[in-house]
C-alpha positions, 0 to 999 in steps of 0.5 A: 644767454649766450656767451656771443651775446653777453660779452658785447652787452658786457662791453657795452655795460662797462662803456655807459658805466665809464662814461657816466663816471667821467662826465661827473668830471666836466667841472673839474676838468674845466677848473683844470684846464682854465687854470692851466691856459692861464699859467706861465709858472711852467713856462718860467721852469722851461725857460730857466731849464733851457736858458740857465741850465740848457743842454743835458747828456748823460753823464754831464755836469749840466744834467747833474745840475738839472736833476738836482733843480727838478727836485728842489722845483717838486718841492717847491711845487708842494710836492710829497715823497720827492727823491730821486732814485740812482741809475748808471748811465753811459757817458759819451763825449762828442768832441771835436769834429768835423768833415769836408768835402776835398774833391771835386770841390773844397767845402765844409760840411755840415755835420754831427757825429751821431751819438755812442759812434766811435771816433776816428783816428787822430787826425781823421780819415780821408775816402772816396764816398758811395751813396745809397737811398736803401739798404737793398742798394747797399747790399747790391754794391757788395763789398767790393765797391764798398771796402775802404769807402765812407758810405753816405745813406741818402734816404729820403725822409718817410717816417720816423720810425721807418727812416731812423733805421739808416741812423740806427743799423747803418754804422754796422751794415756798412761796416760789414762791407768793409766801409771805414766811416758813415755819413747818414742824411739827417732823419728830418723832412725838412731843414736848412743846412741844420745836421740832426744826431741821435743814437745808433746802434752797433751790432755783432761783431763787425768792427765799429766804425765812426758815423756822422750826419750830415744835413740833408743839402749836404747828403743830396748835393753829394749823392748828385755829384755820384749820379753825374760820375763825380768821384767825392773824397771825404776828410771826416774827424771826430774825437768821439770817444766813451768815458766811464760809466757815470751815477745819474738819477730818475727824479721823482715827487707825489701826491699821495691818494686819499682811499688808494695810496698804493695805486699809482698814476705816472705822469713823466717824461725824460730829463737828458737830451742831446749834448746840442741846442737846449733840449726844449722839445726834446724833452724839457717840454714834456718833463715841465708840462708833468710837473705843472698838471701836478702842480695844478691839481695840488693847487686847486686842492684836489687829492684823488683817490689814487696816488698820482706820480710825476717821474723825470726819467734818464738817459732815455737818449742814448740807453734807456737806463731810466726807464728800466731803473724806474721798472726795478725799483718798483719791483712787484710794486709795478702790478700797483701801477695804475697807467703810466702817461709819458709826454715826449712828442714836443710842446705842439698843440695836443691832439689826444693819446696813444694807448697801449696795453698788453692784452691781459690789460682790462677792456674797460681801462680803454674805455676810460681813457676814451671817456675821459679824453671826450672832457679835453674836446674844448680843446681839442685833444679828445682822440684816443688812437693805438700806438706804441709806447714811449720809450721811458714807459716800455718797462712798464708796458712789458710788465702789464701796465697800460701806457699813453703817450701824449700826442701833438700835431707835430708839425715841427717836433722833427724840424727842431728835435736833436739839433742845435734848433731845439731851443726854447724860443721855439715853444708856441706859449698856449700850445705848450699850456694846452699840454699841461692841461691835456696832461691835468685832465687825463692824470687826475681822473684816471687817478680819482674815478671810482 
């Protein structure tokens, strides 16, 4: 036979195989599944995450106190092998702030420095204001119209990963025009006057200037005001400001497999969030939704082949020292990582997966997260779509190990997230149920099929 017409029949082997191995599941799937949709026990650890403890930069006292909570609650879940492993994080303090509109009208501004941003002077800066949608536009004004100017980017939203690049590049761009300050338009498609922050990311050698969002209202009445030949003058002032380097820590539990202990399942999310609202979507959600779908296997007594592994990551919001703490501690251990499902898109209700895998990543692994996800139909999150991976498991995607990314519909995921919405009474109850399950079904089998 040829090998043009052996490898399709090869592929076609390995699908039946995968498949009739998951369907020997279906009756351990509902069990998880029913019992996940009938629990509030995680519910009740989000709610206390958010309410008692809440919000949780790096560096903080409150994310001290979170990570030293989630080991006591994977204890407590009856969890193996809980530590928790030391990672440097930066520490960024906020401050003060504010920024007003001085001409053609006195008015506040509804605004939140963007995290890592240098602060301003003391006792703020006070400049005209030019607006761009794009950064074509920027680069046509040139220097000469944008030197000593606060720049505002007032880019429409399109997409996340295509609109955050005015978050994330625009402090610098700017800067090396010669703008003293950045306003940016919140990275949402929609909100009510509620300012957005999120990291950005200086670059080079141009100097570093202060940036801050600004609601989406805000940068849209300011941009008009420019279109109708207004001069806009701006007083921003932010205290923002880097501390030294703070001792954080990745926190972690197990249960131990029965035939494969050294190969692990990693099911997670990130414990820090943003110094705003309670950090409920991002990422408190998917950090308790992991512990619970361990939990549950735990008590419905199932004990897979492979060992399955619950890991709250830190600092994913303004370093990713977390994640590449976690990858170093591994070591060559990382070649023992079986799949990795981190879950930071929000509590809404679940549609499937994103999978990414290198290509040195075997074939029929994503066969069998195909077939496995055909177990989570009833409720309706059996897709399994390409996509890139979460930013707690790139480490590990860059050392070979096949990632998913939990997805939901999100619906309001960049309504709520980096703002002072992000609060726990946003959480949908069965939604948030419905990603535990997602998270049971897909982790246990991966860990237990043959």
């Amino acid at each position: 036979m040829s090998l043009r017409l052996a490898l399709p029949l090869l592929l076609a082997v390995t699908l039946n195989a995968a498949q009739n191995g998951a369907a020997a599941y279906s009756g351990t799937a509902d069990r998880l599944i029913d019992a996940a949709l009938k629990d509030d026990t995680s519910l009740a650890r989000l709610e206390y995450l958010c309410y008692r403890i809440g919000n949780r930069l790096s560096g903080s006292k409150t994310l001290d106190i979170a990570i030293a909570w989630s080991a006591a609650e994977m204890k407590r879940a009856g969890l193996e092998n809980v530590r928790t492993i030391p990672v440097k994080v930066p520490h960024w303090v906020r401050g003060n702030e504010s920024a007003r509109m001085l001409e053609p009208l006195q008015k506040p501004l509804f605004m939140l420095g963007l995290g890592n941003s240098v602060g301003t002077p003391a006792g703020g800066l006070t400049a005209d204001v030019v607006a761009v949608s794009t950064f074509d536009e920027l680069e046509r004004l040139g220097s000469a119209r944008v030197r000593g100017k606060i720049v505002l980017f007032d880019a429409p939203f399109v997409s996340y990963d295509q609109t955050v690049a005015y978050r994330t590049q625009g402090p610098s761009r700017a800067a090396h025009l010669g703008a003293i300050a950045v306003l940016v338009r919140s990275i949402t498609p929609r909100s009510l006057r509620d300012p957005h922050t999120g990291a950005l990311a200086y670059a080079g050698n141009d100097q570093k200037i202060p940036a801050a969002a600004v609601s989406v209202e805000d940068a849209i009445w300011i941009h008009r005001l420019l279109q109708s030949g207004q001069n806009v003058r701006v007083h921003l002032a932010m205290e923002a400001h880097f501390e030294s380097d703070a001792m954080s820590a990745d926190v972690m539990g197990e249960i131990v497999g029965r035939e494969r202990p050294d190969e692990v399942v990693v099911l997670g999310g990130h414990s820090d969030s943003w110094d705003v609202g309670q950090g409920a979507f991002d990422d408190g959600s998917g950090i308790m939704a992991a512990l619970e779908a361990v939990a549950l296997i735990k008590k419905l007594g199932l004990q897979p082949r492979r060992t399955i592994r619950v890991v709250f990551w830190t600092s994913e919001e303004n370093s990713g020292n977390g994640g590449i703490a976690y990858r170093e501690w591994l070591g060559d251990k990382v070649r023992n990582t079986y799949a990795a499902i981190e879950m930071d898109g929000g509590p809404e209700k679940p549609i499937g997966f994103d999978f990414s895998a290198t290509p040195a990543v075997p074939k029929d692994i994503r066969a069998r997260t195909e077939t496995i996800a055909a177990l989570l139909k009833r409720i309706g999150a059996d897709k399994i779509q390409n996509g890139e991976s979460e930013a707690d498991v790139e480490p590990l995607f860059n050392a070979g190990v096949p990632v998913l990314g939990l997805r939901t519909v999100m619906a309001h995921y960049f309504d709520y997230h980096h703002t002072q919405a992000d609060t726990f009474d946003k959480i949908d109850p069965d939604d948030f149920r419905r990603c535990v399950a997602t998270f049971a079904v897909m982790g246990y089998v991966l860990a237990d099929m043959p």
